[in-house]
N, C-alpha and C positions, 0 to 999 in steps of 0.2 A: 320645459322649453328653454334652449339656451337664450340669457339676455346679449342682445347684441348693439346696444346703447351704447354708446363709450360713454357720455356724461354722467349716466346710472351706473355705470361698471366701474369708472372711474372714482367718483366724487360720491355715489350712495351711502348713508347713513353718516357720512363726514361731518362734524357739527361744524368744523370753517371751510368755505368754497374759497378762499383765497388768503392772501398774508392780514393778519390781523392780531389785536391784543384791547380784550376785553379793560383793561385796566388804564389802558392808551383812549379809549373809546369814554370812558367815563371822564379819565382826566380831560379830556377837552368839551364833554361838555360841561363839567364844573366850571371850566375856564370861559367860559361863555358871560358877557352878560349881562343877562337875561337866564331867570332859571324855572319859569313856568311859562307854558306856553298852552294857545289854544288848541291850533289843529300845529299838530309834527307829521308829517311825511316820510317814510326812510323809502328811497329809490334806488331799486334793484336790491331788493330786501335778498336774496337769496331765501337758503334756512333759517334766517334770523338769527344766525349769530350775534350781529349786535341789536336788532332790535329787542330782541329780551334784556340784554343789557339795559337798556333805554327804557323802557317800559317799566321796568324794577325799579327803575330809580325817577320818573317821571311820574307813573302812575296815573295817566293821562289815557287815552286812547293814539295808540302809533298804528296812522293808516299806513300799512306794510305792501308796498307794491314793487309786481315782476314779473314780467310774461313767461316763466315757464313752472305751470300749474303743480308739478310736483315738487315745486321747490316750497311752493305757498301751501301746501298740504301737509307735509314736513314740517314747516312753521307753527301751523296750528298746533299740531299734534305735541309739540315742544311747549308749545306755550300751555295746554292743558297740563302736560306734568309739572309745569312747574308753576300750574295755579293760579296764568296772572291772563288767562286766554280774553275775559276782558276788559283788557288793556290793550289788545290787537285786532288790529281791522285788516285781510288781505284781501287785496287785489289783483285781478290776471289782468295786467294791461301795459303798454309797452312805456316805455318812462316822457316820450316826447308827447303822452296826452297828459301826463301830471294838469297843466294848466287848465286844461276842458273840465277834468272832471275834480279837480281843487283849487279854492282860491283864498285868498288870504292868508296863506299858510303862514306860522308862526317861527316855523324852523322845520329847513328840507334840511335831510341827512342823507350824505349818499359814498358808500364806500365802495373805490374798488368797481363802479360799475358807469362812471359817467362816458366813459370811453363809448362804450356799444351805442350811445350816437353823438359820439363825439363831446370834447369837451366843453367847445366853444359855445356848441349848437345848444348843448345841455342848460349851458349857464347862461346863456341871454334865451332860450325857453321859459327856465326855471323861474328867473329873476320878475316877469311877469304873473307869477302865481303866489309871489311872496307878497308879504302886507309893505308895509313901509316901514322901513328899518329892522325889517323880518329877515331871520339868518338863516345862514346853510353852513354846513358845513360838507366838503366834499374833498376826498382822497383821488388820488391822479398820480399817475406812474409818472415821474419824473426825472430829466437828466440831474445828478446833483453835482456832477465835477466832470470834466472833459482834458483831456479826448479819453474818453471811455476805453477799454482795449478791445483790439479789433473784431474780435471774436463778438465781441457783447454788438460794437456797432452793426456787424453782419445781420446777428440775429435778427434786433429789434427793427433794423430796415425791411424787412418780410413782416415781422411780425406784428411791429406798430411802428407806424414810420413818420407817425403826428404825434409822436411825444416830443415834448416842451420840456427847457429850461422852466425853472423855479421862476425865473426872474420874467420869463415870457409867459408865463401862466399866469402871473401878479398883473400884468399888463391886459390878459384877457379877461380877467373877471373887474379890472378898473372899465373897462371897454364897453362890458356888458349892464355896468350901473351897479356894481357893487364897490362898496371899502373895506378893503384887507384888513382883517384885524390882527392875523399873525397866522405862520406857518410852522407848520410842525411834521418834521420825519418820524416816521416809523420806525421803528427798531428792527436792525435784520435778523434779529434771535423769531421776531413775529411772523417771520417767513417758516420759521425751521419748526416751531414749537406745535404741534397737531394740523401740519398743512402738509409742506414738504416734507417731513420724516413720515409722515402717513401714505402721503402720495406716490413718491419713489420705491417704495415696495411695491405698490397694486399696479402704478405705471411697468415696473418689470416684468412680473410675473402676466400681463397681458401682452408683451411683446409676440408671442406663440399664438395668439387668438384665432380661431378661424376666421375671422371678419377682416377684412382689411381695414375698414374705418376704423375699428377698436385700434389696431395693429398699430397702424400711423397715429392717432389720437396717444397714444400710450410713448410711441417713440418722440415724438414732439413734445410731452410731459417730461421725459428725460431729458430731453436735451434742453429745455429751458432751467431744467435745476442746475443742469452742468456750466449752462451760463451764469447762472446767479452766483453761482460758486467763483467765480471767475472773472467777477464783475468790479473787485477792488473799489466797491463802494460805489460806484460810477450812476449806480440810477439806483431810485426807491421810491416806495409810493409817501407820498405829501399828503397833509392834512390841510385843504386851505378855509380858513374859519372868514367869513364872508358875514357883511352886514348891506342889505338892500338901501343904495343912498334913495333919498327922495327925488 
């Protein structure tokens, strides 16, 4: 039976669902601090790219949560080969019940995924789940220098049209009851490195799909890498390392 999924056709068997760098992910939580924690949280765990990271070096239990169940079954399946399965807790649940169904948390981690409901909404959610002086850290596509070139502003006015300056995202997580501890960019090698080099092939070759969703899903893949390519630095995703004030 043909698969007509685009995010399975797409992204299937991918160990990163988005830009990311295993080494960038440890560096800040080293930089944390605070380096044992009770209950850790990773929100919008996808495959657990970085929660295995985490987990290896915490050795803790990381309750791994995300509403779309074969990304959490994939997760498991990685964490038993590599032996560390408990050390991971998954959850099918959408990230605005974090608070309901945890509290206290020690440190929410969340990459790359606060957007899908928003960021604002995410971090003054979140911040009520967290203990007191309990941290998060969380990544957020961000303008980093303007005027962006037109091309890139076009895009991202369709595609995310509630992305923030750095300096307006420092202001929403102050707003929300947290203190900045420091910002850190991503590297754009972290885009290229097992994401987009992987993606831009599988995105081509379904251009011809019998599906239209795949079709469209696949040319919209493209043409975001064409913008990133094209982006002269103008936006990246931010790491903003956050401590819950009292």
């Amino acid at each position: 039976m043909t698969i007509c999924d685009p995010i399975e056709l797409l992204f299937g068997g991918m160990e990163k669902l988005g830009p990311g760098d295993k080494a960038y992910t440890l560096r800040i939580l080293h930089s944390l601090p605070k380096q044992r924690f009770r209950v850790v949280v990773d929100a919008g765990c996808g495959t657990g790219y970085q929660t295995l990271a985490l987990a290896k070096v915490l050795r803790g239990p990381i309750q791994a949560v995300d509403s779309y169940q074969p990304f959490l079954n994939e997760l498991r399946r990685r964490a038993r080969e590599e032996n560390i399965a408990q050390h991971v807790q998954v959850h099918c649940l959408d990230m605005q019940d974090i608070p309901r169904v945890f509290q206290d948390i020690d440190l929410l981690w969340s990459e790359g995924a606060a957007y899908n409901i928003g960021f604002e909404n995410a971090l003054t959610s979140w911040a009520t789940a967290l203990t007191s002086h309990g941290l998060a850290v969380i990544s957020e596509l961000s303008w980093l220098k303007k005027p962006a070139p037109d091309a890139v502003t076009a895009f991202f006015r369709i595609a995310y049209p509630d992305m923030r300056s750095v300096s307006h995202n420092i202001a929403i997580a102050e707003r929300a009851g947290y203190h900045v501890l420091a910002t850190v960019v991503l590297p754009r090698q972290a885009w290229v490195d097992g994401y987009y080099d992987i993606l831009e092939p599988r995105a081509k070759a379904l251009l011809d799909h019998a599906a239209p969703s795949v079709r469209d899903f696949a040319a919209e893949t493209i043409k975001e890498i064409e913008v990133f390519r094209r982006s002269e630095g103008s936006y990246g995703y931010v790491f903003y390392l956050l401590e819950r004030r009292d």
